[in-house]
N, C-alpha and C positions, 0 to 999 in steps of 0.2 A: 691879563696874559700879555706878555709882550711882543715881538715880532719873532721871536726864537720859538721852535716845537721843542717836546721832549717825550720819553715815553709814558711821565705822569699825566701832560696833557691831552693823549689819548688812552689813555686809561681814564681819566675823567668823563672825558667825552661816552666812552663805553658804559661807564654809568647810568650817565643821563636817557642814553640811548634804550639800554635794559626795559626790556617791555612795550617798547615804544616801534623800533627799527627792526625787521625780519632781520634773525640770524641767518644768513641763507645757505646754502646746500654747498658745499665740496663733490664735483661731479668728476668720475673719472671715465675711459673709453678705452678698452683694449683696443680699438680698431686705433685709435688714436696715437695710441702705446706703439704698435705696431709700428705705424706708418713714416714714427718719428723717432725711434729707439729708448725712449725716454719714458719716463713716466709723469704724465700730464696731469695737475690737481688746478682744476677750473671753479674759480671761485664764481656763482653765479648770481653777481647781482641785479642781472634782469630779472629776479624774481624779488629785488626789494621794493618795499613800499614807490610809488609813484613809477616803477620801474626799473631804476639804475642808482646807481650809488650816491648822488648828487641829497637824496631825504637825510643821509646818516649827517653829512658838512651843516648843510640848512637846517635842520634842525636844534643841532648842536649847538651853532649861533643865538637863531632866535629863541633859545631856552636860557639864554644868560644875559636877554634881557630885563632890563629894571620893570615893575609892576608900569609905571611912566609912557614907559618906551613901548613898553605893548600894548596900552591903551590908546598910541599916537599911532600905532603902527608901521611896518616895514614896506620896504622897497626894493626893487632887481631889475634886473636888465638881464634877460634870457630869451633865446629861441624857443626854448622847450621843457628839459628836464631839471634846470635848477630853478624856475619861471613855476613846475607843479610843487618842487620839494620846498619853496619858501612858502609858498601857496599853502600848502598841505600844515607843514609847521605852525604857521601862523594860527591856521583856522584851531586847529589842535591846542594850541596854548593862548587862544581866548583873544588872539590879535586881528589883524587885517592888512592884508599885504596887496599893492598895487604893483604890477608890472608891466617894465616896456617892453615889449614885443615889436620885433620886426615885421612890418606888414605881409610880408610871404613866408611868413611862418608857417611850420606846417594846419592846416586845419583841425587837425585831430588831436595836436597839442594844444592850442589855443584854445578848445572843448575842455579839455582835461582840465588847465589851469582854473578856468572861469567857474568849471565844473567843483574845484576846491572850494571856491570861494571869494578869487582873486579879480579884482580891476584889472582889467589890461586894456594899457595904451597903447595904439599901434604910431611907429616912426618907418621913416626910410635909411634903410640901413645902410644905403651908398649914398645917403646925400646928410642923412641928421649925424651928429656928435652926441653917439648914444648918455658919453658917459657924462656929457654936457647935461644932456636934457636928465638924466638922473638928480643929480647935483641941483640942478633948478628945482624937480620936484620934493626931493628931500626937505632943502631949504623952505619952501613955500608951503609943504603941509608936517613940517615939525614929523617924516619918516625916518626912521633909521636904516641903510642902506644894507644891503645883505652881497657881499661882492661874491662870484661863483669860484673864485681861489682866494683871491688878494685878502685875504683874511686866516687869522690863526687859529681861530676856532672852528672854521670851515677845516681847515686843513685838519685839525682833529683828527674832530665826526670822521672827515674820509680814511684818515689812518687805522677806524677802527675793523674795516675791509682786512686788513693784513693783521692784524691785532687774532681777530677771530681764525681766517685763515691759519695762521701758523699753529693755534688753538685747534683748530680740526685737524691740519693735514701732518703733522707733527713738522721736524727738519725739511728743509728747505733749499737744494743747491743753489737754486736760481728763482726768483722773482721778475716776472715781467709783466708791466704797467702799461695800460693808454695812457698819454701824454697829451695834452692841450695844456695850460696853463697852466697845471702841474700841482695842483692841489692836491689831486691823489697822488699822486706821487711823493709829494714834499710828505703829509701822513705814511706812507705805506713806508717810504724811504727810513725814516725816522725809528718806527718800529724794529724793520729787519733790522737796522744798525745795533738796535738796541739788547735785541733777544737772539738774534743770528747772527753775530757781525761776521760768520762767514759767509753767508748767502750773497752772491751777485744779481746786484738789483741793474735791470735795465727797463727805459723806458722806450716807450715804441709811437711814432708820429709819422702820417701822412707825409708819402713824399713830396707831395704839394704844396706842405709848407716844413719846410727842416727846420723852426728856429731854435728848437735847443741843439740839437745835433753843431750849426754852426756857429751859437753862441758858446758851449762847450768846447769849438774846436779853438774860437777867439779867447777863449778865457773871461767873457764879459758878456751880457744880452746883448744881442745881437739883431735889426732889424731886418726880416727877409720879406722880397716879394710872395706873395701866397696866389697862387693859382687854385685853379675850382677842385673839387674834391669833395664825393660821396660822404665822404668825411667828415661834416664843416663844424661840427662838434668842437675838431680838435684843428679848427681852420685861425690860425691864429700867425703873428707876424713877429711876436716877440714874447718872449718866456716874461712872466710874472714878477712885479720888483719885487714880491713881499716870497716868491717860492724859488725863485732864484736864487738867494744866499744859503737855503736847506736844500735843496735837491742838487744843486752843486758840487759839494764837496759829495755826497753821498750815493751815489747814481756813478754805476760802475760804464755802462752803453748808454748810448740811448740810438737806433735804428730806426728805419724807417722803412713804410708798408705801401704797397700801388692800389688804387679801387681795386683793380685787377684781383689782387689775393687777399684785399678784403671782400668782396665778395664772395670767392670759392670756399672763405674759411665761412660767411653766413652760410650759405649751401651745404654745407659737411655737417656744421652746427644740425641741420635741421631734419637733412635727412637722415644722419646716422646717432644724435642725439636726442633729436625732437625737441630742441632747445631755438626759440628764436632768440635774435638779436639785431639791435641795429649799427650800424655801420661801424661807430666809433667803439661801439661795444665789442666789434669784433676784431678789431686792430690788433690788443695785442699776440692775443691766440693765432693770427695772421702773420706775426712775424716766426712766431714757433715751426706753424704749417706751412710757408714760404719760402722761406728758408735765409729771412736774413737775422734770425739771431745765428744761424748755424756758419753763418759767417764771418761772428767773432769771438764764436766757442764751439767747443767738440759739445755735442748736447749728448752722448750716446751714455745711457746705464744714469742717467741723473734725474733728480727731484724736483722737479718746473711746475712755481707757480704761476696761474696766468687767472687775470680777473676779467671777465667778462661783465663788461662795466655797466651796463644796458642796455633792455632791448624796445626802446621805445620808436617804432616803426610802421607806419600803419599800414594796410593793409596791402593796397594798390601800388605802392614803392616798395614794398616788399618783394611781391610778387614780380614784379617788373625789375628787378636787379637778380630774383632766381633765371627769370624764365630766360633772359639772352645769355646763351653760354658761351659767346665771342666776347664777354667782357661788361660790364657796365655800361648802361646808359648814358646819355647826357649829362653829365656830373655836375650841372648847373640846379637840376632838381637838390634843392636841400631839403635836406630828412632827419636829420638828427640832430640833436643838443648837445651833448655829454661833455664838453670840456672843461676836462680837469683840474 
């Protein structure tokens, strides 16, 4: 596959996937419907394998390895949810995948992973060159790298979220995506282009870290500073060279969300759906219920898809972002994985 997506290569991906990856559930909410005039179709991949959508990319990949390459095994660099999905993948198709983990990682991810199967090595994340110490481990034990966007087949697997989506929820006015690194988005983008090309796709990022918003405004990636943020899934400082030339042209918005209305959209999630999620899972349902996609479209009488991208969250950071209703926490507690 090359560096370019298309819609046969997440149709491919959907293949492989078939029996493998939960087809997950299209949720909808009068109370939801109500309170935003729209009609909300919530894709919910917090209830796919390992959690969140990160199993459908990772596996994707590691299934188009050579018989070789999976006896030598794979390699990631994750805080959490693409750290279980290459973990899970591997173990599933007969491989062995080692991950670096950041030393304050959450603990309950670090379980999960180890839990699959997976080596993890722990680095310091403000002081090591993660993608260094990858590159060293690859080279030195013959693994093949499993990147959490920077990759085509990754990007797939995740396009197959919207693939399915438009499959369940029929037409589609609008599309709205978590955005980190843009893997789901570069797949989902790619689809709607493809089956909807009327559907306005936006994507939705922490306003902690805006780098597509102002590499989109420059025309080019753009390096921004990144402040703390609930978020850190999608805590990132510059949009992806390999997801940047496809979600670029394609990607109609892309807005941005406060911990603030991400968490009140966790809280609504749970008390009036009984759906958990975690942070980056709730971003872009947050821009819907916050109101800034309604700041660069009239959303009233329209078809809005939003993917609740995962809810891997554990239990005590959970509760602890419900229970202060002045707003979030110390936004230095990192909790979530999910970048896209």
């Amino acid at each position: 596959m090359s560096t370019s997506l298309s819609l046969g290569d997440v149709q491919q991906a959907a293949a492989r996937l078939r029996g493998v990856a939960h087809r997950t559930p299209v949720l909808t909410s009068t109370t939801l419907d109500e309170a935003t005039g729209a009609h909300l179709l919530l894709k919910a991949e917090n209830l796919q394998r390992v959690g969140a959508f990160k199993f459908r990319g990772g596996y994707n990949r590691v299934s188009t390895l050579t018989p070789t390459q999976l006896r030598a095994g794979v390699a990631a660099s994750s805080s959490g949810n693409h750290a279980q999905a290459v973990a899970l993948s591997a173990a599933l198709l007969g491989s062995r995948a080692t991950i670096l983990m950041p030393s304050d990682a959450p603990g309950s991810k670090r379980a999960a992973t180890v839990g699959y199967g997976a080596t993890v090595i722990s680095y310091d994340r403000y002081a090591d060159d993660r993608e260094a110490l990858l590159a060293e481990l690859c080279e030195r034990d013959g693994l093949t790298p499993v990147h959490p966007y920077n990759d085509p087949w990754v990007m797939a697997g995740q396009g197959t979220v919207a693939l399915e989506l438009f499959e369940q929820a029929g037409p589609l006015d609008v599309l709205v995506v978590c955005l980190g690194g843009g893997g789901l988005l570069a797949g989902c983008a790619t689809v709607a282009a493809a089956v909807s090309p009327s559907t306005v796709v936006v994507g939705v990022e922490p306003q902690a870290s805006p780098d597509w918003q102002r590499s989109l405004a420059a025309g080019r990636r753009t390096v921004v500073p990144v402040r703390r943020t609930i978020a850190d899934g999608q805590q990132l400082d510059v949009p992806g060279e390999l997801t940047w030339p496809i979600v670029s042209p394609l990607v109609h918005h892309v807005v941005t969300v406060t911990d603030e209305q991400i968490v009140a959209t966790m809280r609504t999630l749970f008390e009036r759906l009984k759906v958990v999620v975690e942070p980056s899972g709730a971003s872009a349902l947050a821009a819907v219920l916050g109101g800034a996609l309604g700041q660069v479209m009239d959303v009233a009488g329209l078809r809005i898809g939003v993917t609740l991208s995962g809810g891997n969250v554990d239990t005590a950071r959970f509760t602890s972002l419900l229970a202060d209703r002045s707003g979030p926490p110390d936004a230095s507690g990192r909790s979530d994985g999910t970048a896209g």
